[in-house]
C-alpha positions as semicolon CSV with decimal commas, in nm:
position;residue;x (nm);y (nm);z (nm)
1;X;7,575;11,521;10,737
2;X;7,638;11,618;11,094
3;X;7,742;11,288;11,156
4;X;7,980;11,324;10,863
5;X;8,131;11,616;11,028
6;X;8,185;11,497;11,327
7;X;8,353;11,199;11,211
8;X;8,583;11,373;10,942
9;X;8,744;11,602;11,219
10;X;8,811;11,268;11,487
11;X;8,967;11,115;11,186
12;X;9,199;11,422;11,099
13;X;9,261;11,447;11,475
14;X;9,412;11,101;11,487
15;X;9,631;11,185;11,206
16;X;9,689;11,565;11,316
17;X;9,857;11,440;11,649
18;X;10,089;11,152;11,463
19;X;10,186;11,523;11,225
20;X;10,236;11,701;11,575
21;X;10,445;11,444;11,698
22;X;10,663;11,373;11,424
23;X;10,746;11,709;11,360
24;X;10,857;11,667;11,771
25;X;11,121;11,416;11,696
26;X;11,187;11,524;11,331
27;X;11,083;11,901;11,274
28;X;10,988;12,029;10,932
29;X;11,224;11,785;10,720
30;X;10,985;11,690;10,508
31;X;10,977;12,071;10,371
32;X;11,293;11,968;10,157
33;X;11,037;11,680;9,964
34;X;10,978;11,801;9,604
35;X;10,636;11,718;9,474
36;X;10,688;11,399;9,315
37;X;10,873;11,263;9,625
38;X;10,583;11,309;9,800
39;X;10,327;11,164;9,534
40;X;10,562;10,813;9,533
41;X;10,560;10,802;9,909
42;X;10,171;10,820;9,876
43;X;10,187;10,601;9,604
44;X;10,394;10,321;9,803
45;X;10,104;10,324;10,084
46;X;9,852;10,331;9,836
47;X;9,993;10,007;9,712
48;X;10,065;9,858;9,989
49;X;9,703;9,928;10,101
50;X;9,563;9,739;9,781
51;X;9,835;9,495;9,830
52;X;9,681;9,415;10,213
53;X;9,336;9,395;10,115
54;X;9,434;9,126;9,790
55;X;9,706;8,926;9,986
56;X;9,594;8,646;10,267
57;X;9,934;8,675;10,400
58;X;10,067;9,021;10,561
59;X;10,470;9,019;10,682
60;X;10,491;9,357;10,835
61;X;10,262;9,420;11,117
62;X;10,073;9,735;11,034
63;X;9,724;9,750;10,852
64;X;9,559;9,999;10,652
65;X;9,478;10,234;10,922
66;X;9,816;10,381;10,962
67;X;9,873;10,380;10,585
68;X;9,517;10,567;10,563
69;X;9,691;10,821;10,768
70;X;10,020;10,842;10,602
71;X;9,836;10,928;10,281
72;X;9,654;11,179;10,458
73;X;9,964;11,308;10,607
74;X;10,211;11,299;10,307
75;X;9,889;11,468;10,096
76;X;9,861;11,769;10,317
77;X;10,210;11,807;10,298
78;X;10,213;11,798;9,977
79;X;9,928;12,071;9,980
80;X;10,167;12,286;10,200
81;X;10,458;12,221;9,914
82;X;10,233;12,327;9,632
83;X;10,180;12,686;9,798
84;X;10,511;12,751;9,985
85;X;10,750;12,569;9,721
86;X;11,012;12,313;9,848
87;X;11,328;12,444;10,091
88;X;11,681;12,344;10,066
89;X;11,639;12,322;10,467
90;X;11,343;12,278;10,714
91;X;11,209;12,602;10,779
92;X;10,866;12,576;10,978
93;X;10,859;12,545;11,426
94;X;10,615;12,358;11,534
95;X;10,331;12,634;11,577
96;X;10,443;12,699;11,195
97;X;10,360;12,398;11,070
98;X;10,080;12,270;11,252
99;X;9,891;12,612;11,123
100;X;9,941;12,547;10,773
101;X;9,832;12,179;10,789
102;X;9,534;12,310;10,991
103;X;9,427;12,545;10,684
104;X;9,474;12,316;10,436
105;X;9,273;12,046;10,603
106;X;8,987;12,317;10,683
107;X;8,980;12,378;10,302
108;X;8,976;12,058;10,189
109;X;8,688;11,977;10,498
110;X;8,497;12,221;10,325
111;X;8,547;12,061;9,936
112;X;8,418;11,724;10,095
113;X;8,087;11,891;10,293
114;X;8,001;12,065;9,954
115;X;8,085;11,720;9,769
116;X;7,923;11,526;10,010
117;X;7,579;11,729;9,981
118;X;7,563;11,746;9,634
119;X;7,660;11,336;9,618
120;X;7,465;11,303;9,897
121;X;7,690;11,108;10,102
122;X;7,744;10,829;9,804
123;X;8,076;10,736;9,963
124;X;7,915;10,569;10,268
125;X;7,802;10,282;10,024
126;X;8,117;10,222;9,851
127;X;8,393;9,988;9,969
128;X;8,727;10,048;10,094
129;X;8,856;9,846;9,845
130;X;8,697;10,126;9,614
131;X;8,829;10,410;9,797
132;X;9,186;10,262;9,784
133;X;9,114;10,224;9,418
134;X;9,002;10,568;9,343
135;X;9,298;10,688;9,550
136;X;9,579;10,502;9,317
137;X;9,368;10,665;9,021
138;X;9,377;11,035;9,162
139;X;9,784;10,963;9,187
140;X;9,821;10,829;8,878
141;X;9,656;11,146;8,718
142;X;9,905;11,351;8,917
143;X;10,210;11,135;8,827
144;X;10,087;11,225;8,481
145;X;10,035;11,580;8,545
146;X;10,382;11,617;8,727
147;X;10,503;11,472;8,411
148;X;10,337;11,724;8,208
149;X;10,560;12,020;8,418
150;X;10,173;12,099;8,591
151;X;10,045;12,177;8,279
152;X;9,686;12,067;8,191
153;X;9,436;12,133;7,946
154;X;9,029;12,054;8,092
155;X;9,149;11,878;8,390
156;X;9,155;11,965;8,805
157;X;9,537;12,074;8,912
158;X;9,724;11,898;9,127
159;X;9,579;12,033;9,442
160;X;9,267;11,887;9,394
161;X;9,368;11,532;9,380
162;X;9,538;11,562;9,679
163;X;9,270;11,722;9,848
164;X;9,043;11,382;9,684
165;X;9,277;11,183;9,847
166;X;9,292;11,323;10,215
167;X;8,899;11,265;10,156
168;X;8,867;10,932;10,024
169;X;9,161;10,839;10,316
170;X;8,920;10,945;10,574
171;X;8,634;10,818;10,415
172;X;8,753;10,487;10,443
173;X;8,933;10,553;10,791
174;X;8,559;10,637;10,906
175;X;8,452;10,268;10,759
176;X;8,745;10,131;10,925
177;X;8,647;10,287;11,274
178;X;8,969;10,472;11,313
């Protein structure tokens, strides 16, 4: 589990700097996303993801690494949305921002060690194929949630699939050897 660890926090390093430096050259915009703007940008990656790993033929030159990330990105924004509501203008510095993304992924660290123990570590045998696949399920059951107005009746809220999502993303971004 150690291992685990260690590799979950190089992988949300990776994507933690590409966060840091686009909120250099475009500062908080992304504050101004409403919910499902940010599920369909996750969504397109998703896709394309599943689209890369079905297709022999790629046209644009980017793999699923940096998608991985993007869905980790977009879903801790997205975290960050769900507790300090959308802005009609960017409102978080640098220092601002990089905070909040740092607590949400240190909550959502701690909802995959206590998953991972009592799964014990199940994820390292499944594919990436899987992953991607479990991913395009967890946004399809918050499309459908969003569509409900956030309501639910036995089911996780939204939060929770995005925080399944950051973790299945760096599940599969430790397979890949991100």
């Amino acid at each position: 589990m150690s291992t685990t660890s260690t590799q979950y926090d190089n992988v949300i390093t990776l994507c933690r700097n590409l966060y840091i430096n686009k909120m250099k050259d475009y500062g908080s915009a992304w504050r101004i996303l409403r919910l499902p703007s940010l599920t369909d940008q996750i969504f397109i990656k998703a896709q394309r993801i599943r689209g890369l790993q079905q297709n022999d033929v790629q046209k644009v030159d980017e793999g699923q690494v940096s998608e991985f990330i993007g869905i980790i990105n977009y879903s801790v924004m997205a975290l960050v949305q769900l507790e300090l509501g959308v802005v009609e203008q960017p409102d978080l510095n640098l220092e601002e921002a990089t905070k909040v993304y740092d607590q949400k992924v240190a909550l959502t660290k701690s909802l995959m060690e206590d998953k991972n123990h009592d799964y014990g570590e199940a994820w390292r045998d499944m594919r990436v194929s899987s992953l991607t696949d479990l991913i395009l399920q967890k946004l399809l059951r918050v499309k459908q949630i969003e569509d409900n107005q956030g309501k639910t009746l036995v089911s996780e809220g939204i939060d929770a699939n995005y925080q399944d999502m950051i973790n299945y993303a760096v599940f599969a971004l430790i397979h890949l050897k991100a």
